[in-house]
N, CA, C and O atoms as a GROMACS GRO file, in nm:
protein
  532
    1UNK      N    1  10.169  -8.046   8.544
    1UNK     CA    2  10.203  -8.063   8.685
    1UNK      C    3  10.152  -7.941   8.763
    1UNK      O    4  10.156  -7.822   8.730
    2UNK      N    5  10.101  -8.000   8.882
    2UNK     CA    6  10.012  -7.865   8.994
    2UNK      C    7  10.195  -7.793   9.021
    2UNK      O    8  10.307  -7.840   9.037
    3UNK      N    9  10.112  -7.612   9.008
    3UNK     CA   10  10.221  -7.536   9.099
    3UNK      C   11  10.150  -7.482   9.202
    3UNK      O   12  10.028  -7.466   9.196
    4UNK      N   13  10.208  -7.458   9.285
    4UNK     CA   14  10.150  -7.338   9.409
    4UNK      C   15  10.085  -7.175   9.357
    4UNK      O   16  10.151  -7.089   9.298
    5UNK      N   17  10.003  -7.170   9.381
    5UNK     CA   18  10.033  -6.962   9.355
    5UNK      C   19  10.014  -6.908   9.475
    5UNK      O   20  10.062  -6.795   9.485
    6UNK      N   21   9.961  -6.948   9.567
    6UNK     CA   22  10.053  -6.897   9.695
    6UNK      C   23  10.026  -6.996   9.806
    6UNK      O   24   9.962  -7.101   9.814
    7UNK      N   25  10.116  -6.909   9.908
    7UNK     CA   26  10.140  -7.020  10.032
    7UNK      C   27  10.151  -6.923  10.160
    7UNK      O   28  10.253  -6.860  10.186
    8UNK      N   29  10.029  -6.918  10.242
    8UNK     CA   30  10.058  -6.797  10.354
    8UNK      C   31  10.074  -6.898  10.496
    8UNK      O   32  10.050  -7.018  10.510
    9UNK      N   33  10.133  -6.778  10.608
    9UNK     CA   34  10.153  -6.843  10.723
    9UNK      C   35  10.069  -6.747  10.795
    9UNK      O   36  10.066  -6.630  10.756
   10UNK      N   37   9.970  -6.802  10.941
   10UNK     CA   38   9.880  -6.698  10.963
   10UNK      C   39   9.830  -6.766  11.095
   10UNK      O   40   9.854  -6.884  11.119
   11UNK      N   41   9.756  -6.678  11.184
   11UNK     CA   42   9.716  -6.729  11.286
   11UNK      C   43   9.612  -6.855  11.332
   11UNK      O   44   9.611  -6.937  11.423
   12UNK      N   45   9.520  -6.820  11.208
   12UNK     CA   46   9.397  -6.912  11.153
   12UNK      C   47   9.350  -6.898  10.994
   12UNK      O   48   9.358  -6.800  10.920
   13UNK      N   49   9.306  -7.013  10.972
   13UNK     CA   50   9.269  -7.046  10.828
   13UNK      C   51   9.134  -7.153  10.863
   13UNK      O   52   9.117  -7.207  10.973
   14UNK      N   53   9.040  -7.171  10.734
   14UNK     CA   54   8.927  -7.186  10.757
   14UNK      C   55   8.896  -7.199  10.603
   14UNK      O   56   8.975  -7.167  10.514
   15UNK      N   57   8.777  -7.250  10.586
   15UNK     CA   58   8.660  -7.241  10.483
   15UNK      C   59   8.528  -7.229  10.558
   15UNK      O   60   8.478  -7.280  10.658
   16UNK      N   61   8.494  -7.141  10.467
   16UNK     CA   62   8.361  -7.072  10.555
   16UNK      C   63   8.229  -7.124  10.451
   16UNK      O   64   8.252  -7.157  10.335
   17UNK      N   65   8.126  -7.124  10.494
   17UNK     CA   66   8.040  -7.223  10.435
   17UNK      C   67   8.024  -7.205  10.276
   17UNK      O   68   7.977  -7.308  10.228
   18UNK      N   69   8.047  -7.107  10.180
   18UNK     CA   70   8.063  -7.106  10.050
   18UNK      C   71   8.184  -7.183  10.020
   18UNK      O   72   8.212  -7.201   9.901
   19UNK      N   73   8.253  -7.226  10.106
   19UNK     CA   74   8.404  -7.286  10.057
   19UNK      C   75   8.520  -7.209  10.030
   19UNK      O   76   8.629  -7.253   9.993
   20UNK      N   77   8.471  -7.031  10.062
   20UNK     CA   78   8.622  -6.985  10.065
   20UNK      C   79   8.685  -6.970  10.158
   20UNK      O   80   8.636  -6.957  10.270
   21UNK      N   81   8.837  -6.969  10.126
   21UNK     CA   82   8.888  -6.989  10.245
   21UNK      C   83   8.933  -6.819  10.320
   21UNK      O   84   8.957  -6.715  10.259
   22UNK      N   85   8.933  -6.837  10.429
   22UNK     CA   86   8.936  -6.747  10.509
   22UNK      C   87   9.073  -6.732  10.607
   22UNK      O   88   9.098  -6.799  10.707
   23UNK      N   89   9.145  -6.636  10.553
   23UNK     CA   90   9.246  -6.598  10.664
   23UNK      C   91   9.315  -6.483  10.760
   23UNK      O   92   9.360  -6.374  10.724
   24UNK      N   93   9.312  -6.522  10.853
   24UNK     CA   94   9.307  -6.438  10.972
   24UNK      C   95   9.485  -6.424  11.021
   24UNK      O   96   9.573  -6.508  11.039
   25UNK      N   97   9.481  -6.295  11.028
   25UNK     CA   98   9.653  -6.266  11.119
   25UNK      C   99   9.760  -6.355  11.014
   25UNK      O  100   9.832  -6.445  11.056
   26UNK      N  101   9.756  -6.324  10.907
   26UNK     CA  102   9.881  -6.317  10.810
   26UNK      C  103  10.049  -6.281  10.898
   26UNK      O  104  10.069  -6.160  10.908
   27UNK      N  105  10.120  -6.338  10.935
   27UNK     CA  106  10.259  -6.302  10.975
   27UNK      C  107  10.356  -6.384  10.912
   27UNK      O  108  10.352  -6.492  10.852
   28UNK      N  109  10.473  -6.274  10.955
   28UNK     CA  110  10.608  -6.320  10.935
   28UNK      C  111  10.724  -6.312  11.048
   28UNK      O  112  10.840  -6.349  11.024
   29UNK      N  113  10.683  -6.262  11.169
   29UNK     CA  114  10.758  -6.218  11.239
   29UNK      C  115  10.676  -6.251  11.401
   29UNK      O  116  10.576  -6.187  11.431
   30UNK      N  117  10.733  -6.358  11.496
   30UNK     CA  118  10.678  -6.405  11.598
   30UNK      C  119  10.828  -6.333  11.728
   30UNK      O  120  10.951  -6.329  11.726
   31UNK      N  121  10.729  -6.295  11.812
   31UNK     CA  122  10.788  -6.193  11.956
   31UNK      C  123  10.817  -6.383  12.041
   31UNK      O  124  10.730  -6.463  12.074
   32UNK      N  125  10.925  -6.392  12.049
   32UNK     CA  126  10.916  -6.473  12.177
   32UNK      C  127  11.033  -6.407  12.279
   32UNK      O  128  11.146  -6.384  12.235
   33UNK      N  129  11.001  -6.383  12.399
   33UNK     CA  130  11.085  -6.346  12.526
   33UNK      C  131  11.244  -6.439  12.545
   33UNK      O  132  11.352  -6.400  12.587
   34UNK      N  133  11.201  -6.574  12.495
   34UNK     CA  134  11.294  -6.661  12.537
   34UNK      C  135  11.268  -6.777  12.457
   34UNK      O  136  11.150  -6.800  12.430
   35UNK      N  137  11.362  -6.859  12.412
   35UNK     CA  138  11.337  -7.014  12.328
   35UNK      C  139  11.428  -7.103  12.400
   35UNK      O  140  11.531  -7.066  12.456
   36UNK      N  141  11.390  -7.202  12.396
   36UNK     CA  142  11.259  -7.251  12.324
   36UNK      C  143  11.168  -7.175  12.374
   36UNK      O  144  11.161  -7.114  12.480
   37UNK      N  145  11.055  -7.191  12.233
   37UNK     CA  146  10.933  -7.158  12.281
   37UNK      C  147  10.836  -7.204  12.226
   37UNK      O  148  10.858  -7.322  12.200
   38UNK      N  149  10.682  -7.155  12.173
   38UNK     CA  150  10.610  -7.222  12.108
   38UNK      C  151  10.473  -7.146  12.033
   38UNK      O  152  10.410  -7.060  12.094
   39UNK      N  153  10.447  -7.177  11.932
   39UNK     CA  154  10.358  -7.075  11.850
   39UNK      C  155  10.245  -7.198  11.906
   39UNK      O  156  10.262  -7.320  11.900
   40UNK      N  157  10.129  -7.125  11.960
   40UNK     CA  158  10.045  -7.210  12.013
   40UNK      C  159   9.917  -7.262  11.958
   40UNK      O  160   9.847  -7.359  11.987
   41UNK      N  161   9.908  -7.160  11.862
   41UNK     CA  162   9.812  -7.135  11.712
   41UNK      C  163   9.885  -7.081  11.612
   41UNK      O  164   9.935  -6.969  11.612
   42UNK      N  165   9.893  -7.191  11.497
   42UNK     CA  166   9.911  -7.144  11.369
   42UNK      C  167   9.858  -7.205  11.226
   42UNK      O  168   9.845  -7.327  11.237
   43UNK      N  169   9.839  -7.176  11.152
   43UNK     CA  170   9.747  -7.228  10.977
   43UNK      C  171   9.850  -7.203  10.907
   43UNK      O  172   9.937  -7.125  10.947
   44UNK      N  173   9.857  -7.267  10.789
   44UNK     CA  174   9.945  -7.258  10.656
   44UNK      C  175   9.818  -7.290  10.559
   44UNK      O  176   9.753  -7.394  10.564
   45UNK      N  177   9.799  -7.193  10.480
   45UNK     CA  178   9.704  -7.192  10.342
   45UNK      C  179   9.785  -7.191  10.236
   45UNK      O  180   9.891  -7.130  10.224
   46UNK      N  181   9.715  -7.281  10.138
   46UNK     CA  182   9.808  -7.252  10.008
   46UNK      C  183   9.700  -7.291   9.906
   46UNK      O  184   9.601  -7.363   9.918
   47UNK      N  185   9.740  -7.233   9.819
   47UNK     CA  186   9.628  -7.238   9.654
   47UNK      C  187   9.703  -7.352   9.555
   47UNK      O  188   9.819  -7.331   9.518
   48UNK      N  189   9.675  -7.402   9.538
   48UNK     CA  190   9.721  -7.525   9.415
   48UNK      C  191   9.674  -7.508   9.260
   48UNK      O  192   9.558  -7.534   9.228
   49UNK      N  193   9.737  -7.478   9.197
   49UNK     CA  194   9.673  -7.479   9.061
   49UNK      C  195   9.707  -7.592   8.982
   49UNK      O  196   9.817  -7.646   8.994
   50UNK      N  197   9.625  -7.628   8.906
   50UNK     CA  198   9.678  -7.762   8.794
   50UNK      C  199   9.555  -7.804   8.721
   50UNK      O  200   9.455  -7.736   8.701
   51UNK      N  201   9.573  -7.896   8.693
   51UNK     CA  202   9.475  -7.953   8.586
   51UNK      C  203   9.330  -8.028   8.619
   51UNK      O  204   9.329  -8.110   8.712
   52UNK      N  205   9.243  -8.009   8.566
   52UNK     CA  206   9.096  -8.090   8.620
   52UNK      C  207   9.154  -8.230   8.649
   52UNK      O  208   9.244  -8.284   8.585
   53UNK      N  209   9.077  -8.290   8.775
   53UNK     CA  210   9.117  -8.399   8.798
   53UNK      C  211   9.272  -8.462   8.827
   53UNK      O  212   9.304  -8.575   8.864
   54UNK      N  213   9.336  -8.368   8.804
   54UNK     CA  214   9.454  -8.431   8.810
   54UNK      C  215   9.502  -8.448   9.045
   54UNK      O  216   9.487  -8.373   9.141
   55UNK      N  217   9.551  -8.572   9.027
   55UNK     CA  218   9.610  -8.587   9.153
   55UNK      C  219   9.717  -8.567   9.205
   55UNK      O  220   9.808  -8.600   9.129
   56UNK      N  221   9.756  -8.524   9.313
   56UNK     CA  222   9.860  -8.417   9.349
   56UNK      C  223   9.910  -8.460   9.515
   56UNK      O  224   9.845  -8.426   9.614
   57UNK      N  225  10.027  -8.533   9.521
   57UNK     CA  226  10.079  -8.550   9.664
   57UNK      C  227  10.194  -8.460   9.725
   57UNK      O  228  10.314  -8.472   9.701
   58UNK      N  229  10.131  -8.360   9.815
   58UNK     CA  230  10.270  -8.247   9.848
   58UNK      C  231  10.281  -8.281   9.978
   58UNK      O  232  10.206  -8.367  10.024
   59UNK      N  233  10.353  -8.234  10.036
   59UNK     CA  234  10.418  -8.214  10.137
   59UNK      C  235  10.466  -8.057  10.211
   59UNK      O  236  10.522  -7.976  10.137
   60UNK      N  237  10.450  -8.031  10.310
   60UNK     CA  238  10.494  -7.915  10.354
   60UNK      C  239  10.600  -7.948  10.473
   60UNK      O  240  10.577  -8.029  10.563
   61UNK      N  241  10.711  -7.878  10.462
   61UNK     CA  242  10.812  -7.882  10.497
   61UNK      C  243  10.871  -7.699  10.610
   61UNK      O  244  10.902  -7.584  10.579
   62UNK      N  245  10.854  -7.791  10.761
   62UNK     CA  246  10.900  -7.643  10.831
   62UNK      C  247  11.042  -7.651  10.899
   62UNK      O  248  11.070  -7.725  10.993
   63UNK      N  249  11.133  -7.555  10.831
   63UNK     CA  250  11.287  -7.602  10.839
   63UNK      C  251  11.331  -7.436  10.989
   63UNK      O  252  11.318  -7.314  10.988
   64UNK      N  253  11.384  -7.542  11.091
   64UNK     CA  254  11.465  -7.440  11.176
   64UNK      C  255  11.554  -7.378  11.105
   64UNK      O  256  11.600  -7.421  10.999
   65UNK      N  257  11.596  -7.236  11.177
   65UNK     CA  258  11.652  -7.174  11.140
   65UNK      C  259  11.828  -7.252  11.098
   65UNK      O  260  11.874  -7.209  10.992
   66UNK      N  261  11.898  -7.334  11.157
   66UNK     CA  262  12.038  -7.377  11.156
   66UNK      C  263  11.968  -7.459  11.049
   66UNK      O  264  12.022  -7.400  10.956
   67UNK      N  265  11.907  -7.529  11.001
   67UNK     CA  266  11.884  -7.617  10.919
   67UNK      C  267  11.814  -7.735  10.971
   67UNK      O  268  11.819  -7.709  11.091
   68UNK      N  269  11.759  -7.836  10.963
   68UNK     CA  270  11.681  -7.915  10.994
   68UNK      C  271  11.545  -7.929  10.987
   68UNK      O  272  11.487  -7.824  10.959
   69UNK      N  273  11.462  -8.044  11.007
   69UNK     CA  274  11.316  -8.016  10.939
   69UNK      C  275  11.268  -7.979  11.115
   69UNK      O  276  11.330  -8.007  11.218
   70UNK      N  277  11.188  -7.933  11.104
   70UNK     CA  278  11.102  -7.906  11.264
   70UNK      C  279  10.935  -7.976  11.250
   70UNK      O  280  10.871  -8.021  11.345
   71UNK      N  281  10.912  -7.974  11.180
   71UNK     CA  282  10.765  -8.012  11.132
   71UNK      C  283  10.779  -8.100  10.962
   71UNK      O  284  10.892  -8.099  10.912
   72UNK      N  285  10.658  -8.174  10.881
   72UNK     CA  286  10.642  -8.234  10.820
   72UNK      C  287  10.516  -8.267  10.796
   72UNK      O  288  10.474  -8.358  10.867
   73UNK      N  289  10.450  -8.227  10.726
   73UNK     CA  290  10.295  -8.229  10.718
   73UNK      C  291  10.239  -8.324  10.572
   73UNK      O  292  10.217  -8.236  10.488
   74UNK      N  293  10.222  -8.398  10.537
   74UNK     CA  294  10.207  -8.477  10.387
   74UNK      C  295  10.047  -8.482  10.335
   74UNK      O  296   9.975  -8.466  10.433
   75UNK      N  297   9.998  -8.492  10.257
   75UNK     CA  298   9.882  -8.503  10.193
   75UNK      C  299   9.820  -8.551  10.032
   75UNK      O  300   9.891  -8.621   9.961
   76UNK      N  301   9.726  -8.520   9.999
   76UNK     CA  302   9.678  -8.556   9.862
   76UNK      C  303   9.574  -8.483   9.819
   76UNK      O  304   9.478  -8.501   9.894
   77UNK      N  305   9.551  -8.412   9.736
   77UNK     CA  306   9.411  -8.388   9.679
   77UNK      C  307   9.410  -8.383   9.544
   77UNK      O  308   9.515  -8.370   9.480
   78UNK      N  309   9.255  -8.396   9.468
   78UNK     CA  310   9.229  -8.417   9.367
   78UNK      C  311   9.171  -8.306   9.321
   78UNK      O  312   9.068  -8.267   9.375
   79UNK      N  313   9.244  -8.212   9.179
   79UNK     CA  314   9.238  -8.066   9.189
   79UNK      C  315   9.106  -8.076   9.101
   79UNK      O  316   9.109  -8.139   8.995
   80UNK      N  317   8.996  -8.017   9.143
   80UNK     CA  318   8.884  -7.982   9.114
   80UNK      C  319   8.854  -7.935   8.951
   80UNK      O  320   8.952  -7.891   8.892
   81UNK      N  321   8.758  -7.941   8.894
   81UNK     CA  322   8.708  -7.889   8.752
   81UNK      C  323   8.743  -7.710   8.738
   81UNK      O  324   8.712  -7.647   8.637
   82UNK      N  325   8.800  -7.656   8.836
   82UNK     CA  326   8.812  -7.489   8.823
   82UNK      C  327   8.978  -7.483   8.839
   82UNK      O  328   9.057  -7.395   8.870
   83UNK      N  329   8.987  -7.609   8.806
   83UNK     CA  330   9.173  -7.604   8.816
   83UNK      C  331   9.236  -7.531   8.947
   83UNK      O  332   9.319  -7.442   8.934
   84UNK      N  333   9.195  -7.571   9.062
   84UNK     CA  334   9.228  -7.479   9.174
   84UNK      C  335   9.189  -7.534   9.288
   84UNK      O  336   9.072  -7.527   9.325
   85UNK      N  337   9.273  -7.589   9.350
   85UNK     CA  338   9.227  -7.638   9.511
   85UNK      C  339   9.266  -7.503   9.629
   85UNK      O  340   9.306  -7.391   9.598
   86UNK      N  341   9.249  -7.541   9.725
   86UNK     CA  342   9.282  -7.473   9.828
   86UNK      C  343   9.336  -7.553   9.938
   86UNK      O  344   9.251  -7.639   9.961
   87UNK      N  345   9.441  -7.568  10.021
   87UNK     CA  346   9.510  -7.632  10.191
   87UNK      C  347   9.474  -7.544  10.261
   87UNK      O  348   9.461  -7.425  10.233
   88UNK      N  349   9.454  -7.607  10.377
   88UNK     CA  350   9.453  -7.533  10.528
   88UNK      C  351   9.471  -7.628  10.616
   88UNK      O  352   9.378  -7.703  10.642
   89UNK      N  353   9.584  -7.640  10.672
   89UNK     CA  354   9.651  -7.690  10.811
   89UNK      C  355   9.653  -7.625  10.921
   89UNK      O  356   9.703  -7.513  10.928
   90UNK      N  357   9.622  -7.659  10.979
   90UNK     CA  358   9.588  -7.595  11.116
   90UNK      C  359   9.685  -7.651  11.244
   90UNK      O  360   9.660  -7.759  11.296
   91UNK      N  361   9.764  -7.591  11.275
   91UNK     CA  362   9.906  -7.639  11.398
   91UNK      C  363   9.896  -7.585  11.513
   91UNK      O  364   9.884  -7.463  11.516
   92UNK      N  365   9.899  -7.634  11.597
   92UNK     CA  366   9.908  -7.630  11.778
   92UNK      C  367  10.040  -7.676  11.806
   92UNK      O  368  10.104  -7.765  11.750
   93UNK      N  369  10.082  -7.569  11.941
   93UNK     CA  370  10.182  -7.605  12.000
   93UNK      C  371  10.307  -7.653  11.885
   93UNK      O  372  10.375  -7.756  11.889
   94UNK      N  373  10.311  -7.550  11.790
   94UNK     CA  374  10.460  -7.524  11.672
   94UNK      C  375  10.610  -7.508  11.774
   94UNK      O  376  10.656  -7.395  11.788
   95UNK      N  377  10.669  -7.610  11.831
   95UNK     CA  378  10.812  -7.581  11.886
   95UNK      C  379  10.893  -7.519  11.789
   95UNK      O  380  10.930  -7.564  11.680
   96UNK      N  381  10.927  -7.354  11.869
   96UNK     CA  382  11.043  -7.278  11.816
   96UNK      C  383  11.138  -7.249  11.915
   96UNK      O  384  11.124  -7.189  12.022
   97UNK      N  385  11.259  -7.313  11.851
   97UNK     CA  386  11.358  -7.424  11.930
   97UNK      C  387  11.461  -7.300  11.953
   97UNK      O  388  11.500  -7.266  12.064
   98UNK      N  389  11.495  -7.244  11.842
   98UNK     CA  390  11.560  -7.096  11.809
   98UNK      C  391  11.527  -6.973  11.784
   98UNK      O  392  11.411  -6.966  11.742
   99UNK      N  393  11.605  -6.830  11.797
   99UNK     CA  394  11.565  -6.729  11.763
   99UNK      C  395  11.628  -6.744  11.590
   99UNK      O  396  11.690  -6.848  11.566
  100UNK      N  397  11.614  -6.661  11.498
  100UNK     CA  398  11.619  -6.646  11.336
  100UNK      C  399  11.515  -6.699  11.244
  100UNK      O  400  11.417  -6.747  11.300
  101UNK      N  401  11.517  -6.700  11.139
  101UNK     CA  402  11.473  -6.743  11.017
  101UNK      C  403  11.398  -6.858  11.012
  101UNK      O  404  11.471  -6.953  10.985
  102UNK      N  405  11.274  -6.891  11.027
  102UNK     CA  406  11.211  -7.066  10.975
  102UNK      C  407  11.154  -7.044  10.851
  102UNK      O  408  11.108  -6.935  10.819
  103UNK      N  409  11.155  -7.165  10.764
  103UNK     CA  410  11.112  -7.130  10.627
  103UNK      C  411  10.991  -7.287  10.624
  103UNK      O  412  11.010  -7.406  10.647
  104UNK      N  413  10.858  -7.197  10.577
  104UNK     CA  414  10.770  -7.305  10.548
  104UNK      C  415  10.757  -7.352  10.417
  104UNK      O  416  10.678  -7.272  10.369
  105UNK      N  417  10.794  -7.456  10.302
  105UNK     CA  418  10.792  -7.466  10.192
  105UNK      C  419  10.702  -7.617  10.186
  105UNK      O  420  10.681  -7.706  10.269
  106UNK      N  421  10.663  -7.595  10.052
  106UNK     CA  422  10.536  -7.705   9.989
  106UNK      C  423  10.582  -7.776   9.891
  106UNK      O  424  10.549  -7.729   9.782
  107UNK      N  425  10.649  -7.877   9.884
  107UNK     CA  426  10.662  -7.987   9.780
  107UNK      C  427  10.578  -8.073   9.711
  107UNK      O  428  10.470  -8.119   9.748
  108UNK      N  429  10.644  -8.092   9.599
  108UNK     CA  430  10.533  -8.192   9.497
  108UNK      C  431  10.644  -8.303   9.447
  108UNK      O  432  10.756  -8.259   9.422
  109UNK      N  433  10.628  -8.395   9.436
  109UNK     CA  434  10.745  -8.488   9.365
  109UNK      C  435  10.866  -8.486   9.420
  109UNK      O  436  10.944  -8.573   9.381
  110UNK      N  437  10.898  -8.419   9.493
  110UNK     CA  438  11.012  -8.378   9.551
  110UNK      C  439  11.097  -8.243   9.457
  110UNK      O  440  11.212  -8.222   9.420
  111UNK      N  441  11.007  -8.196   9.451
  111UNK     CA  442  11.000  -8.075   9.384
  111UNK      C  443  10.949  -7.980   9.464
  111UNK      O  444  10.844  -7.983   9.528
  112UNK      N  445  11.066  -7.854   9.454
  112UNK     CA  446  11.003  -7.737   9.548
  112UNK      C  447  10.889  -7.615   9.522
  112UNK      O  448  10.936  -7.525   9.452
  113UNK      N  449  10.739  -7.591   9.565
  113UNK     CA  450  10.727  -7.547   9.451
  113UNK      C  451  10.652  -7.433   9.502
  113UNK      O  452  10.569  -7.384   9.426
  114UNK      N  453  10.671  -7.365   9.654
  114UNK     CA  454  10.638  -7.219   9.726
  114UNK      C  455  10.736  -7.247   9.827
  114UNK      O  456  10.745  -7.362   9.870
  115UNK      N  457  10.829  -7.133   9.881
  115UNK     CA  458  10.861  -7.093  10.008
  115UNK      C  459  10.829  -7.000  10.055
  115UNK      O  460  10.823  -6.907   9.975
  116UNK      N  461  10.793  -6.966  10.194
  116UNK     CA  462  10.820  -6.862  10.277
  116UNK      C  463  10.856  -6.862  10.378
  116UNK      O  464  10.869  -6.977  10.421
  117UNK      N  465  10.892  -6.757  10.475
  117UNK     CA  466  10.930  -6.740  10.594
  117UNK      C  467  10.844  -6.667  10.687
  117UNK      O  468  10.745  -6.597  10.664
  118UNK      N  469  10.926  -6.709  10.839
  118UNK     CA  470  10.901  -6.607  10.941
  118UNK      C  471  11.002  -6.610  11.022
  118UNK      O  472  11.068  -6.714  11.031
  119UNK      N  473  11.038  -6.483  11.104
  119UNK     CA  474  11.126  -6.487  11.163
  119UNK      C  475  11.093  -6.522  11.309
  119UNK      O  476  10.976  -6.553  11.330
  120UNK      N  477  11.181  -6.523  11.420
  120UNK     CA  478  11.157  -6.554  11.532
  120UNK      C  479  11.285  -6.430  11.638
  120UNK      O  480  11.406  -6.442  11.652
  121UNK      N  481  11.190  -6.320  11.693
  121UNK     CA  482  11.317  -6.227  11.760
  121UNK      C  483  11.266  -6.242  11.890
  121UNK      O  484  11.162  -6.299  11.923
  122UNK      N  485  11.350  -6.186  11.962
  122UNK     CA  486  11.330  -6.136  12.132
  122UNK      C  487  11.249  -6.021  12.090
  122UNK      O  488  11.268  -5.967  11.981
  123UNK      N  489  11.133  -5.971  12.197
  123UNK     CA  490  11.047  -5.855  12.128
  123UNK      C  491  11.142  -5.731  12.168
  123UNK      O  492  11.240  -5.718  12.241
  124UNK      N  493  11.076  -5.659  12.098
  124UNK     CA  494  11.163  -5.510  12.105
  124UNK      C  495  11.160  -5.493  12.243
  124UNK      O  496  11.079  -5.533  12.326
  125UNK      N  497  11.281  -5.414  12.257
  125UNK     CA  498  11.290  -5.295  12.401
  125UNK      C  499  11.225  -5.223  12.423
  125UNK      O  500  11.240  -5.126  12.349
  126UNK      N  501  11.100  -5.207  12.539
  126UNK     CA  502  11.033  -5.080  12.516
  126UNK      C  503  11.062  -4.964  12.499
  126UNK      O  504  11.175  -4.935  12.537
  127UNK      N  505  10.992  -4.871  12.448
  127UNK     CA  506  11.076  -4.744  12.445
  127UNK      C  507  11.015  -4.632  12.563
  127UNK      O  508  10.901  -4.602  12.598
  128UNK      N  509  11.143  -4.591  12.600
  128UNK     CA  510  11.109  -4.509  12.736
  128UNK      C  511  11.031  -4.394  12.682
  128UNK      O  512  11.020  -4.359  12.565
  129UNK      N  513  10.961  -4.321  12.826
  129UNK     CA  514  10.874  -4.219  12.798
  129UNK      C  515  10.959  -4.109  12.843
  129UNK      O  516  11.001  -4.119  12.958
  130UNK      N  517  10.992  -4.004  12.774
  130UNK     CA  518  11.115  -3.865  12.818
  130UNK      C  519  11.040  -3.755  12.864
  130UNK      O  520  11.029  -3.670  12.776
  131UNK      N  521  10.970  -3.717  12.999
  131UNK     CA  522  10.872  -3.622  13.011
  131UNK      C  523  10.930  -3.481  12.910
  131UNK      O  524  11.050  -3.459  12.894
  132UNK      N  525  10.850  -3.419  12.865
  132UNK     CA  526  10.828  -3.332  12.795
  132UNK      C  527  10.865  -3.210  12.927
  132UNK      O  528  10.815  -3.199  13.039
  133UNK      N  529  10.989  -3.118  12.848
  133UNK     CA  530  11.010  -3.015  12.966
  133UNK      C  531  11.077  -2.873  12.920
  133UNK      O  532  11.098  -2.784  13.003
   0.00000   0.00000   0.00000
C-alpha cells in the first residue's frame, strides 16, 4: 500500500520541464488582519511512494480550525516504475473562516496517511521605534 513521505503547504508548486517538482514559499503561518479571509494563492505537494504500477485513490482533506472539512480535493494516480509519484494542487481564493490551527491531511482508503498544519493569526503589533537618547 502507497504511503506519503511528505506533504508540504506553499505558495506555488509546479513541475518544471525535467518533471521535478518545484516549490516556492513553503509556510505554516498566514498574517490575516481580520476573518474571514482568504489565502488567494496556495499549492499542496506531496510525494507518494508505493509499488510499480500500483493504483492509488487519495484524497486531501483541509479541516478548520473548530473542526469541519473547509476544502476536499480527490484524485488517482498510477505510481510510476521508480516507485514514486509526485501531487501538486494548486488553490485560489482558500476561505479562512477563522483565526487558529487548519490541518491539511492526505488519505488513502480512508486511511490517514500525512498531516500538516498552518496556523492563521492577526499579524503582529508593530514594534515602536524608541529614539535613541
Amino acid at each position: 500500500m502507497a504511503e506519503c513521505d511528505w506533504l508540504i503547504l506553499c505558495d506555488y508548486a509546479f513541475l518544471d520541464v525535467s518533471r521535478k517538482i518545484c516549490i516556492i514559499g513553503a509556510f505554516d503561518k498566514v498574517f490575516a488582519p481580520a476573518v474571514p479571509s482568504a489565502l488567494h494563492q496556495s499549492s499542496i505537494a506531496a510525494k507518494l511512494l508505493g509499488n510499480p504500477n500500483e493504483n492509488v485513490n487519495f484524497r486531501i482533506v483541509i479541516a478548520r480550525p473548530g473542526g469541519g472539512q473547509l476544502a476536499s480535493i480527490q484524485g488517482n494516480l498510477l505510481i510510476p516504475d521508480s516507485g514514486a509519484a509526485q501531487i501538486q494542487v494548486n488553490i485560489a481564493g482558500l476561505a479562512l473562516p477563522d483565526y487558529g490551527p487548519y490541518s491539511v491531511t492526505i488519505y488513502t482508503e480512508n486511511e490517514v496517511m500525512k498531516t500538516t498544519s498552518f496556523v492563521v493569526d492577526p499579524p503582529p503589533a508593530a514594534q515602536q521605534q524608541v529614539p535613541a537618547g
